[in-house]
mmCIF entry with sequence, helices, sheets and N, C-alpha, C, O atoms, coordinates in Angstrom:
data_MODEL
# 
_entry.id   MODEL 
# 
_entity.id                         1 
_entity.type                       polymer 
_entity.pdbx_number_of_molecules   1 
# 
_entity_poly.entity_id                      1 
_entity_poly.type                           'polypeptide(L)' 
_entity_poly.nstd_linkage                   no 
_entity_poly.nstd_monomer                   no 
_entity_poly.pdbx_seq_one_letter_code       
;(UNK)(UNK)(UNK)(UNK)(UNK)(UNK)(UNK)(UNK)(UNK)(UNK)(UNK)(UNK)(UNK)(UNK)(UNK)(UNK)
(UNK)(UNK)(UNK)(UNK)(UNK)(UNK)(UNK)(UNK)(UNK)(UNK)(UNK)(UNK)(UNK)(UNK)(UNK)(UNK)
(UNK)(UNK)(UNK)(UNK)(UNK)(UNK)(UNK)(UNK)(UNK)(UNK)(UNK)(UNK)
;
_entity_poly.pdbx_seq_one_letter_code_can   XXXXXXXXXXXXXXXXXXXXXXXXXXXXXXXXXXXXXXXXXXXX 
_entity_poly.pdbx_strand_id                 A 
# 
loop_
_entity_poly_seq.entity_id 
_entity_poly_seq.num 
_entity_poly_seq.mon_id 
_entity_poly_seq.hetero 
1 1  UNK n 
1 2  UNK n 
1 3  UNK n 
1 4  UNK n 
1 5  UNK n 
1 6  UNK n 
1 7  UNK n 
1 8  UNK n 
1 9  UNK n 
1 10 UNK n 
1 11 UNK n 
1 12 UNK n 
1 13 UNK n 
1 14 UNK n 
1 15 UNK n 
1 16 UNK n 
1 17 UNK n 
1 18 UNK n 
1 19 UNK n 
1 20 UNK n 
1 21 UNK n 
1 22 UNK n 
1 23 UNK n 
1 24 UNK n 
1 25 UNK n 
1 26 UNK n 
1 27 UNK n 
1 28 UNK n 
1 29 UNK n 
1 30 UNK n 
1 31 UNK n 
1 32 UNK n 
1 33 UNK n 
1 34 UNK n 
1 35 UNK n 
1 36 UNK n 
1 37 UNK n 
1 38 UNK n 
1 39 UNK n 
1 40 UNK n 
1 41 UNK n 
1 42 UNK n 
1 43 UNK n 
1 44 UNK n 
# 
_struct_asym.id          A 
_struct_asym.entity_id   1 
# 
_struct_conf.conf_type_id            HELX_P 
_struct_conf.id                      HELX_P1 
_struct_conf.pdbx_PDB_helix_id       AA1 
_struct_conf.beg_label_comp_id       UNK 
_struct_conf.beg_label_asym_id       A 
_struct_conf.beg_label_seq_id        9 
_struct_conf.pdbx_beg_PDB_ins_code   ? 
_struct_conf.end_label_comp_id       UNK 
_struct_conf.end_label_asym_id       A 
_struct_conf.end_label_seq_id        11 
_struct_conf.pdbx_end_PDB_ins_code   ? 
_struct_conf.beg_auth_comp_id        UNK 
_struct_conf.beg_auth_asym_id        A 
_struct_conf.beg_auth_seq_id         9 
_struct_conf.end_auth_comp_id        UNK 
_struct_conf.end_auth_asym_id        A 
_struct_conf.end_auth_seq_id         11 
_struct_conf.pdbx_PDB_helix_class    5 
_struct_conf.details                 ? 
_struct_conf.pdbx_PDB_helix_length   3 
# 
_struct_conf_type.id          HELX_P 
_struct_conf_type.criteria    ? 
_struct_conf_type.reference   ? 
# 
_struct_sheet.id               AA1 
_struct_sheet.type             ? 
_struct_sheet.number_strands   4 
_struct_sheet.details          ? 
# 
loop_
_struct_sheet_order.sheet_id 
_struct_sheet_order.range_id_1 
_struct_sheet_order.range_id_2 
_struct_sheet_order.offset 
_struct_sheet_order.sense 
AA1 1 2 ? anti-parallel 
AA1 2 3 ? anti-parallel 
AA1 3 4 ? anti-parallel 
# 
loop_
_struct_sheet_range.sheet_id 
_struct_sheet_range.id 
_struct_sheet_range.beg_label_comp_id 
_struct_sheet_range.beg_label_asym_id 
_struct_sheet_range.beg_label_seq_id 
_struct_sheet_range.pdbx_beg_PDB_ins_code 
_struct_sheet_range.end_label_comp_id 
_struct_sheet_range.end_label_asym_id 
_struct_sheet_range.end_label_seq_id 
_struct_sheet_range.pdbx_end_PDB_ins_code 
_struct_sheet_range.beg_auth_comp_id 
_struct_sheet_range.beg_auth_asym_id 
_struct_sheet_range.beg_auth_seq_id 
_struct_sheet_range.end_auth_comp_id 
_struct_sheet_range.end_auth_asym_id 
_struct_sheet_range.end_auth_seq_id 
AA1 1 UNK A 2  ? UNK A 4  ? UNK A 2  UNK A 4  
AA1 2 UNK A 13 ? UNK A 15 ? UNK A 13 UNK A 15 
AA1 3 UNK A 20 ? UNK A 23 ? UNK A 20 UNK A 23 
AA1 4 UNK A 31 ? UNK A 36 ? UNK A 31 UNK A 36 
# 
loop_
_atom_site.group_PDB 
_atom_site.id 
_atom_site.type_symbol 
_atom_site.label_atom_id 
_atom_site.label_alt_id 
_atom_site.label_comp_id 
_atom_site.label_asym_id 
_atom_site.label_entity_id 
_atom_site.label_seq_id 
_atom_site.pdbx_PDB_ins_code 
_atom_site.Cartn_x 
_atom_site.Cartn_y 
_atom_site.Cartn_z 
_atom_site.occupancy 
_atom_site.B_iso_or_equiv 
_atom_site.pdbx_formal_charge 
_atom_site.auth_seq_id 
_atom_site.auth_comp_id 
_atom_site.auth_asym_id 
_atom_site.auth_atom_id 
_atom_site.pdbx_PDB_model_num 
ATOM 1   N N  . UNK A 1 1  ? 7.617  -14.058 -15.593 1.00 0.00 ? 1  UNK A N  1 
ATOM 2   C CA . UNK A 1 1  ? 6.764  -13.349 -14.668 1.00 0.00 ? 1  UNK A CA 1 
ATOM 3   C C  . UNK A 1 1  ? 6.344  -14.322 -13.568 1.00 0.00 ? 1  UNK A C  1 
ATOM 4   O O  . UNK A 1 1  ? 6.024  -15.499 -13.729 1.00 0.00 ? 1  UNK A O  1 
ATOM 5   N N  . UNK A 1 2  ? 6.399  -13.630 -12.415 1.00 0.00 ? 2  UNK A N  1 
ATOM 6   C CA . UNK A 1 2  ? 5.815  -14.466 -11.361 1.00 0.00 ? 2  UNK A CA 1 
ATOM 7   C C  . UNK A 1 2  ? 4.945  -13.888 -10.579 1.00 0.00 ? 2  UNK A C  1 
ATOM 8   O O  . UNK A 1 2  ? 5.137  -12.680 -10.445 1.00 0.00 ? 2  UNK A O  1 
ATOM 9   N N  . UNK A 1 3  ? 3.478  -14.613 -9.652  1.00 0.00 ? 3  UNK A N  1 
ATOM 10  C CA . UNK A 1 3  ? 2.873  -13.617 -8.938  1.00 0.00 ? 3  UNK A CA 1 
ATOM 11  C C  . UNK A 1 3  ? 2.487  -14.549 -7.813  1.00 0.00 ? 3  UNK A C  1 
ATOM 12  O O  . UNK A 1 3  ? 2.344  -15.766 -7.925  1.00 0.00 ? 3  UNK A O  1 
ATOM 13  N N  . UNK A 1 4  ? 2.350  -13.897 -6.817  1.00 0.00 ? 4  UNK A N  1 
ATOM 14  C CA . UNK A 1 4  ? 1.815  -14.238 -5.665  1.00 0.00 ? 4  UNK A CA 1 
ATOM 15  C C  . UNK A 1 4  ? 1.193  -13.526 -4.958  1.00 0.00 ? 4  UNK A C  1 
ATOM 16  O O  . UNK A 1 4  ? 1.192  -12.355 -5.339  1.00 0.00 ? 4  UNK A O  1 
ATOM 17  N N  . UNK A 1 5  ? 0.270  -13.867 -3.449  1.00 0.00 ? 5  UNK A N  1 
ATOM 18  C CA . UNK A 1 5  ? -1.089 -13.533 -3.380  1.00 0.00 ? 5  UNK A CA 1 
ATOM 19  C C  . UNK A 1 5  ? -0.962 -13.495 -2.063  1.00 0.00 ? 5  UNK A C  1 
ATOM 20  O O  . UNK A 1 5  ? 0.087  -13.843 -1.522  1.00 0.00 ? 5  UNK A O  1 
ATOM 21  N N  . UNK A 1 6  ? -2.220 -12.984 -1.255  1.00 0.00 ? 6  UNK A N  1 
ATOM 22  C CA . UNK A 1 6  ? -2.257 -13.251 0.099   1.00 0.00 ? 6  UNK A CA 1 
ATOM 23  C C  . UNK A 1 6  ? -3.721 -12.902 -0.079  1.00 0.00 ? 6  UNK A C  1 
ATOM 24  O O  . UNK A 1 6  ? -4.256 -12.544 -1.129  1.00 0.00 ? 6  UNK A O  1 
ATOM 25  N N  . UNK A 1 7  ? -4.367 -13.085 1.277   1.00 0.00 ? 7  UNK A N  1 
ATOM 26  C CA . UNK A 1 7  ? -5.893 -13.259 1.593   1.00 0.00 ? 7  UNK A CA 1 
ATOM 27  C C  . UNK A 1 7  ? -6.882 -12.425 0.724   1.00 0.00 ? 7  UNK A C  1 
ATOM 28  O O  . UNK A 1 7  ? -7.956 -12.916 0.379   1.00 0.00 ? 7  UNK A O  1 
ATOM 29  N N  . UNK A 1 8  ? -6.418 -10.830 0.281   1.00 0.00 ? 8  UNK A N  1 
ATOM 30  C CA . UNK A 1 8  ? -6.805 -10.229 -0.295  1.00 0.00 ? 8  UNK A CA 1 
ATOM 31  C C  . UNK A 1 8  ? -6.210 -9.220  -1.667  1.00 0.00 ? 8  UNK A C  1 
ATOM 32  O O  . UNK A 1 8  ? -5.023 -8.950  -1.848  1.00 0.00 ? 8  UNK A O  1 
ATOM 33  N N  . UNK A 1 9  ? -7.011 -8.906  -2.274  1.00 0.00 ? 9  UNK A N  1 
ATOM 34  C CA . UNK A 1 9  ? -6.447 -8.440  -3.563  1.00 0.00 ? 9  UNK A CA 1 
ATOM 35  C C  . UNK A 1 9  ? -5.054 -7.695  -3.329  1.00 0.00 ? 9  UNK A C  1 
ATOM 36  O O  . UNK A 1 9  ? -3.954 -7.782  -3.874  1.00 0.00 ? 9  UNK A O  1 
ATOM 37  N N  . UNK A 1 10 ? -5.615 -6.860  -2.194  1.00 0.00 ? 10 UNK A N  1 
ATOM 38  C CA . UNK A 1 10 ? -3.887 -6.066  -1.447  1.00 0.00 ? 10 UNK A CA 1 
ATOM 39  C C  . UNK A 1 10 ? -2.607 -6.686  -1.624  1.00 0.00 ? 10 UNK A C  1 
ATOM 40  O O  . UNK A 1 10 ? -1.548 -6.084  -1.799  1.00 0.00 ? 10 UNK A O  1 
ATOM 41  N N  . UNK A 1 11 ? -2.796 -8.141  -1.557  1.00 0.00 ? 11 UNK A N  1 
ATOM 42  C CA . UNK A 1 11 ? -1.460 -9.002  -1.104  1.00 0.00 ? 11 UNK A CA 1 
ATOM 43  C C  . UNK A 1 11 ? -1.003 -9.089  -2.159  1.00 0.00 ? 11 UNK A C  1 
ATOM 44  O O  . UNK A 1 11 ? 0.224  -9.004  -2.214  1.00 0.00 ? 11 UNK A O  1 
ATOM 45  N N  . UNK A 1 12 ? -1.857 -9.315  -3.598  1.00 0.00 ? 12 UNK A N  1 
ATOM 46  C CA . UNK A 1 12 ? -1.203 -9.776  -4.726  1.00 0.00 ? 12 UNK A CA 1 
ATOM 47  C C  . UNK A 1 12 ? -0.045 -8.816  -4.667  1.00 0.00 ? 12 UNK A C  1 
ATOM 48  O O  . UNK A 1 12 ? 0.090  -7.760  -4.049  1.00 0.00 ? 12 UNK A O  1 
ATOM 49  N N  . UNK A 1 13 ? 0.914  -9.606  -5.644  1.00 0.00 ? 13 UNK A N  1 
ATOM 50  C CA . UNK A 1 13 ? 2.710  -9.056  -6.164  1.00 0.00 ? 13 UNK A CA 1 
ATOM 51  C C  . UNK A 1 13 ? 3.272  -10.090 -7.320  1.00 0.00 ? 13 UNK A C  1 
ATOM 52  O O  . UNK A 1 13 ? 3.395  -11.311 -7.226  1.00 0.00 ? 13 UNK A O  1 
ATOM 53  N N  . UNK A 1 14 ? 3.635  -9.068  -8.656  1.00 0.00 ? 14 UNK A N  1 
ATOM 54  C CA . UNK A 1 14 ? 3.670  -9.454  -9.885  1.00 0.00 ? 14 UNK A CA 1 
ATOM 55  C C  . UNK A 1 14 ? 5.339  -8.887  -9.431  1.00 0.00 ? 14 UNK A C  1 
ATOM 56  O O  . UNK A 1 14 ? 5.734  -7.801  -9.008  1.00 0.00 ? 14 UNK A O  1 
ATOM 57  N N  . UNK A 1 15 ? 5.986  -10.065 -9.716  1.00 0.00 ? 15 UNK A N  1 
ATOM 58  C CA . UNK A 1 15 ? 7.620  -9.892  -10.214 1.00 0.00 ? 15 UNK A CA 1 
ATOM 59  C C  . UNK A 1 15 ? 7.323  -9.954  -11.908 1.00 0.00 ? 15 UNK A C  1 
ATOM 60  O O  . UNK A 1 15 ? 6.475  -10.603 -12.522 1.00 0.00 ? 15 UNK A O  1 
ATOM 61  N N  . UNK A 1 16 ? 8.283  -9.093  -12.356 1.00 0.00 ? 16 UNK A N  1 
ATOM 62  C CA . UNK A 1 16 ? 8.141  -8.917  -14.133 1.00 0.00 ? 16 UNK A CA 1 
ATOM 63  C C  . UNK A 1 16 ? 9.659  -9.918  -14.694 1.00 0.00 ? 16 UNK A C  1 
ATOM 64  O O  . UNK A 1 16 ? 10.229 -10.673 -13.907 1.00 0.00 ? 16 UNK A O  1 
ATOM 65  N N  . UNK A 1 17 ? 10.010 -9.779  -15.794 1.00 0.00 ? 17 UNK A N  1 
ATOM 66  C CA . UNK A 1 17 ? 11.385 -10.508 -15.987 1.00 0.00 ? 17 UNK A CA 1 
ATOM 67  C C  . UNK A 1 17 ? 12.625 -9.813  -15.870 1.00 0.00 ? 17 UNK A C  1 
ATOM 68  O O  . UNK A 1 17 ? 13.668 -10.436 -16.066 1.00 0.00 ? 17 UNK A O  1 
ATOM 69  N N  . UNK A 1 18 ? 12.649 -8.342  -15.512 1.00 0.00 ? 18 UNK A N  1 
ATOM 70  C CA . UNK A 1 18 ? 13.278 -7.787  -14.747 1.00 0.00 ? 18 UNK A CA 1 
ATOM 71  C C  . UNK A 1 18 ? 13.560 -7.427  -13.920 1.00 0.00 ? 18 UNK A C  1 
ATOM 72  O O  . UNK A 1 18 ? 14.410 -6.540  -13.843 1.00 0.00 ? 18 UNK A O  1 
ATOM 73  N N  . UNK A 1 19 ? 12.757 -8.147  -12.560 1.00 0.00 ? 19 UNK A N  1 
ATOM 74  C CA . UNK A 1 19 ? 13.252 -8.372  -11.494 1.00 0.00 ? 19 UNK A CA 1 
ATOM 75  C C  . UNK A 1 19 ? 12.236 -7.866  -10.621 1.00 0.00 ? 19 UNK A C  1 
ATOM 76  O O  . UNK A 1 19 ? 12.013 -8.242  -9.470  1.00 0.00 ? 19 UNK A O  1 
ATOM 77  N N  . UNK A 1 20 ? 11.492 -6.757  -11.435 1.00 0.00 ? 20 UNK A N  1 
ATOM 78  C CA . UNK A 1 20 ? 10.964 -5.484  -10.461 1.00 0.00 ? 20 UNK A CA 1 
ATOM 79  C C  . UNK A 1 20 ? 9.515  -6.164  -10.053 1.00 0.00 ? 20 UNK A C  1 
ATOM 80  O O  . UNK A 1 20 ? 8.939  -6.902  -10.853 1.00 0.00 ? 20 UNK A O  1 
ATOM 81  N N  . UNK A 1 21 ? 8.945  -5.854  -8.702  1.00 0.00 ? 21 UNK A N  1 
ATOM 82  C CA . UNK A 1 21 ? 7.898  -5.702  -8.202  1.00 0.00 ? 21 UNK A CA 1 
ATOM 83  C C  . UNK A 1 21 ? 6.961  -4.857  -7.869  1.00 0.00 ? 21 UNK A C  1 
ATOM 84  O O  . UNK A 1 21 ? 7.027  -3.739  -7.357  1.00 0.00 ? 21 UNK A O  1 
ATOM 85  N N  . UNK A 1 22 ? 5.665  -5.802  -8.370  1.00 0.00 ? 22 UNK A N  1 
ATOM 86  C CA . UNK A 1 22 ? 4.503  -4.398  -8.568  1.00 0.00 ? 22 UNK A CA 1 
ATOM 87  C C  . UNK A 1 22 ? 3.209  -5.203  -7.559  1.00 0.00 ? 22 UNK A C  1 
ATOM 88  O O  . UNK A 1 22 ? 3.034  -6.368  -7.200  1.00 0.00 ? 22 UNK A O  1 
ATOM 89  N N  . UNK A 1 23 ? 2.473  -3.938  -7.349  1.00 0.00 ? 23 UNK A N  1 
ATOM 90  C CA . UNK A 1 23 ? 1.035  -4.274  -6.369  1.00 0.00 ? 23 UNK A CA 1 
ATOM 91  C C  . UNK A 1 23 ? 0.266  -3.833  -7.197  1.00 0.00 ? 23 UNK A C  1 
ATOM 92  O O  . UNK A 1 23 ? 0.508  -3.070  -8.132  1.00 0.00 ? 23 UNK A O  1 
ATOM 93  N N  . UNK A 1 24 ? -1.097 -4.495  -6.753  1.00 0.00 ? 24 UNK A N  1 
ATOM 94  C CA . UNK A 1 24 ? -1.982 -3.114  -6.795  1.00 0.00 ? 24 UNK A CA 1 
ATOM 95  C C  . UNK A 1 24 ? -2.323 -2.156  -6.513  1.00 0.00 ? 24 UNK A C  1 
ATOM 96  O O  . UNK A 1 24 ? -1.831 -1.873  -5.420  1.00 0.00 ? 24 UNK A O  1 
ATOM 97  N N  . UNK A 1 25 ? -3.386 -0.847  -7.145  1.00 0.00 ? 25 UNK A N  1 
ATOM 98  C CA . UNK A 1 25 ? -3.343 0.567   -6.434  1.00 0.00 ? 25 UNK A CA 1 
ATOM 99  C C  . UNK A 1 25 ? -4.615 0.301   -6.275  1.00 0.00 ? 25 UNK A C  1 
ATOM 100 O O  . UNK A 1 25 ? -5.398 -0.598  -6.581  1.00 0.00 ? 25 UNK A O  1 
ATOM 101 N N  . UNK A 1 26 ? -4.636 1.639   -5.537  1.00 0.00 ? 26 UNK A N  1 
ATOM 102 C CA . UNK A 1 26 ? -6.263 1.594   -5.271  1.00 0.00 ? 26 UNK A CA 1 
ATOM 103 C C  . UNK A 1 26 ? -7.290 1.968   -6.535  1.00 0.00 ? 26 UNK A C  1 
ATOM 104 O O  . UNK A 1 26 ? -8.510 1.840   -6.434  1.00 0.00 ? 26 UNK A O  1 
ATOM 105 N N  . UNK A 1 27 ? -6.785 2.331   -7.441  1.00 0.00 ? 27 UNK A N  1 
ATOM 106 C CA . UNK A 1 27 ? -7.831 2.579   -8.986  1.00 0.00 ? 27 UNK A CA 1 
ATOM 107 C C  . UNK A 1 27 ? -7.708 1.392   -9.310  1.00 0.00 ? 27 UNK A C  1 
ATOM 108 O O  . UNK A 1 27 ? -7.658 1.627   -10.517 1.00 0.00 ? 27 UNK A O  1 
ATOM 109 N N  . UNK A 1 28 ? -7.597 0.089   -9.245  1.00 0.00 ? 28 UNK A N  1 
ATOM 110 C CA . UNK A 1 28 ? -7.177 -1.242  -9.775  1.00 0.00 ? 28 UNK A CA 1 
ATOM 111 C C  . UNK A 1 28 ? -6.266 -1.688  -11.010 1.00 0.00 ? 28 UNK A C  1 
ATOM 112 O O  . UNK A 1 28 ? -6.378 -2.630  -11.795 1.00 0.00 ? 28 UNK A O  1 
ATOM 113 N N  . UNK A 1 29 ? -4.990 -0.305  -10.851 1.00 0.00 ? 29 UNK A N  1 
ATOM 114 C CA . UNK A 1 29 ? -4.314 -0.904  -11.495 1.00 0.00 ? 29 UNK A CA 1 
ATOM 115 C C  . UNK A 1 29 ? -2.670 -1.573  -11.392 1.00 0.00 ? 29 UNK A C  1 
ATOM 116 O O  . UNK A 1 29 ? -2.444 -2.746  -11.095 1.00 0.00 ? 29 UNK A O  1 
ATOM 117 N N  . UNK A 1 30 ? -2.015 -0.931  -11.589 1.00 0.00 ? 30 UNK A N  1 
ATOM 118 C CA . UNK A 1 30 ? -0.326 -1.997  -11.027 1.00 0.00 ? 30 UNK A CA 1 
ATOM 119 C C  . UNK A 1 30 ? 0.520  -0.839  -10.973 1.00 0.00 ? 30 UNK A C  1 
ATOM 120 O O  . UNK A 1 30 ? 0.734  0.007   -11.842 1.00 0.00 ? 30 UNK A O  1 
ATOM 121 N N  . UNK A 1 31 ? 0.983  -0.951  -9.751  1.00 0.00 ? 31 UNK A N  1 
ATOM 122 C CA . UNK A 1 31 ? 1.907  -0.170  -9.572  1.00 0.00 ? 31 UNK A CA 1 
ATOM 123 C C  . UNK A 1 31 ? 3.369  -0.727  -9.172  1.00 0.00 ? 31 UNK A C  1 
ATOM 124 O O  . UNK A 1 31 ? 3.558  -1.665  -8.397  1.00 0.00 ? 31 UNK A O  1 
ATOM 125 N N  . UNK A 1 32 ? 4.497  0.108   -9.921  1.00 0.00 ? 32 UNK A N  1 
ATOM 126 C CA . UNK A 1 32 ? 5.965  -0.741  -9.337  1.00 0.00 ? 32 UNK A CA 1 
ATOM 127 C C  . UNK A 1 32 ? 6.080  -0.310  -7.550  1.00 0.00 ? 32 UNK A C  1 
ATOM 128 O O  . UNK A 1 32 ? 5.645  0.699   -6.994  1.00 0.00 ? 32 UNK A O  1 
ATOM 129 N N  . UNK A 1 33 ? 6.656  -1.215  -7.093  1.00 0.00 ? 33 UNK A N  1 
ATOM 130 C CA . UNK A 1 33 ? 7.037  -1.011  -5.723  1.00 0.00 ? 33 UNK A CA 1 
ATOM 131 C C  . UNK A 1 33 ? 8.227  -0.574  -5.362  1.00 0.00 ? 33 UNK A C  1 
ATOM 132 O O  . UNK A 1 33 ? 8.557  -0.539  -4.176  1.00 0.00 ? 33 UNK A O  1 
ATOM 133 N N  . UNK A 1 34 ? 9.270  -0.061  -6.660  1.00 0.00 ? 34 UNK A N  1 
ATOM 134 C CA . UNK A 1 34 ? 10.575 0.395   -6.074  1.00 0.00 ? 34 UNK A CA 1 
ATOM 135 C C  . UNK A 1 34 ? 11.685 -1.146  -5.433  1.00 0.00 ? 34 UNK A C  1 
ATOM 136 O O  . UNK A 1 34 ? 12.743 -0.968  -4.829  1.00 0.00 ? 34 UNK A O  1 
ATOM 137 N N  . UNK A 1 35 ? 11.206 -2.302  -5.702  1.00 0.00 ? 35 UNK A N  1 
ATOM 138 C CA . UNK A 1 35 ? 11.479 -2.956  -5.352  1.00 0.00 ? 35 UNK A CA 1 
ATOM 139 C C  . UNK A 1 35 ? 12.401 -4.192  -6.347  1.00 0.00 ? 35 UNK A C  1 
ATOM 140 O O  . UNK A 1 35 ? 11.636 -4.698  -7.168  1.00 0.00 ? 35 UNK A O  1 
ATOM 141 N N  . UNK A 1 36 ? 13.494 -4.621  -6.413  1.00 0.00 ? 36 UNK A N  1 
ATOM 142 C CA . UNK A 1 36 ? 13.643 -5.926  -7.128  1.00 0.00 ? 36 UNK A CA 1 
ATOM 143 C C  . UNK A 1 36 ? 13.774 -6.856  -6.533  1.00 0.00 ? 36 UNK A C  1 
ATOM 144 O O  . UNK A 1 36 ? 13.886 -6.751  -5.312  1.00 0.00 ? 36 UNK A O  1 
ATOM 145 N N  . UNK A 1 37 ? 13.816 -8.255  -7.215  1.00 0.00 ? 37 UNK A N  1 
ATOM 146 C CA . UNK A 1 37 ? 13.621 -9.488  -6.137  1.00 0.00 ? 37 UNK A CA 1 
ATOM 147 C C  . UNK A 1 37 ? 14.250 -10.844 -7.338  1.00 0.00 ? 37 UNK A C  1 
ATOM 148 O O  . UNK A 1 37 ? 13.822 -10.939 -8.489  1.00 0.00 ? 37 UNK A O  1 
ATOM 149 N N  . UNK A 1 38 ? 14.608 -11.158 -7.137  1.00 0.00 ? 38 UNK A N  1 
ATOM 150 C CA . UNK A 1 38 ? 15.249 -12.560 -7.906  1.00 0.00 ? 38 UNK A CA 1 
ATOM 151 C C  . UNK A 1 38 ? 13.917 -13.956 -7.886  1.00 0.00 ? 38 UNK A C  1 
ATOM 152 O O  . UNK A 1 38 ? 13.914 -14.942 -8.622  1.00 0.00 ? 38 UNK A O  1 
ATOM 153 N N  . UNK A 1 39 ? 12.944 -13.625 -6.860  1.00 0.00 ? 39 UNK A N  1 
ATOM 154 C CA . UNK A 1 39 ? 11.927 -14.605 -6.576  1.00 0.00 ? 39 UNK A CA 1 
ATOM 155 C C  . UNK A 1 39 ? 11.077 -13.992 -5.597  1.00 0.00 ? 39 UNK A C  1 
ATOM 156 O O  . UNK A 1 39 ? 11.403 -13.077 -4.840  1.00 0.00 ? 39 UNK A O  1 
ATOM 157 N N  . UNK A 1 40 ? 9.517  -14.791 -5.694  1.00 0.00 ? 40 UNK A N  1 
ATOM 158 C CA . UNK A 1 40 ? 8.911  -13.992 -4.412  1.00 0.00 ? 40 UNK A CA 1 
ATOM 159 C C  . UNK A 1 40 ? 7.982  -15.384 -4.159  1.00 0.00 ? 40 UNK A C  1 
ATOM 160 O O  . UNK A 1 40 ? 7.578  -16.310 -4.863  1.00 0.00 ? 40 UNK A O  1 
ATOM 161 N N  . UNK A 1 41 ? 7.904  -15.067 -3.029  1.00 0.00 ? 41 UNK A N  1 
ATOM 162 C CA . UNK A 1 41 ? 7.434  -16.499 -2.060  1.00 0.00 ? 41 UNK A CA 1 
ATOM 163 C C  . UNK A 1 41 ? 6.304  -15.898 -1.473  1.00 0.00 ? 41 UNK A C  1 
ATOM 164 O O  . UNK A 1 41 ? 6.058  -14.709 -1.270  1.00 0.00 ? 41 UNK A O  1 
ATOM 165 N N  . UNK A 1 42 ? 5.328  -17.433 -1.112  1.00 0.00 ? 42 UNK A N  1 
ATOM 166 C CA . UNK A 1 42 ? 4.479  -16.849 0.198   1.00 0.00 ? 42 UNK A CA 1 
ATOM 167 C C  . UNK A 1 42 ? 4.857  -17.480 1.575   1.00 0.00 ? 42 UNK A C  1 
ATOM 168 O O  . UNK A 1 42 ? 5.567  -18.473 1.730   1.00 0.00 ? 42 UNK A O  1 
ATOM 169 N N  . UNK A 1 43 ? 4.387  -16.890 2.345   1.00 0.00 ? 43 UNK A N  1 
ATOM 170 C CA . UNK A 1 43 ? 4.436  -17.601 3.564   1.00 0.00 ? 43 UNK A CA 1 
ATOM 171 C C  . UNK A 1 43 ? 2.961  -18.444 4.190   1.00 0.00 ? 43 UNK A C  1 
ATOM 172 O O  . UNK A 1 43 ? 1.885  -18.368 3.597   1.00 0.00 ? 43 UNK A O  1 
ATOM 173 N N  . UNK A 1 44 ? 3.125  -19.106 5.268   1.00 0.00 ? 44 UNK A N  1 
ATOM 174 C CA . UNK A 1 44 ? 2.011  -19.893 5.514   1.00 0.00 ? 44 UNK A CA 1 
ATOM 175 C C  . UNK A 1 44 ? 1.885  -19.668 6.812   1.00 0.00 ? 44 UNK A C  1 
ATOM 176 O O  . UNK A 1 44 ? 0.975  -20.204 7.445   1.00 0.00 ? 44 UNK A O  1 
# 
């Protein structure tokens, strides 16, 4: 599992060990993004 962040809770993003990416929702919990990713980075 990997996660990364940005200024606010919004930014967070949980890669799982299958690839897939999730946010948060607005009830505070995790939602998938339809998304896979091999790695997820931040920028600066």
């Amino acid at each position: 599992m990997q996660l990364v962040g940005g200024n606010f809770v919004d930014g967070m993003r949980v890669r799982d060990a299958d690839g897939a990416v999730w946010r948060r929702n607005s009830s505070g919990g995790w939602q998938e993004t339809g998304i896979l990713a091999s790695f997820l980075a931040t920028q600066q």
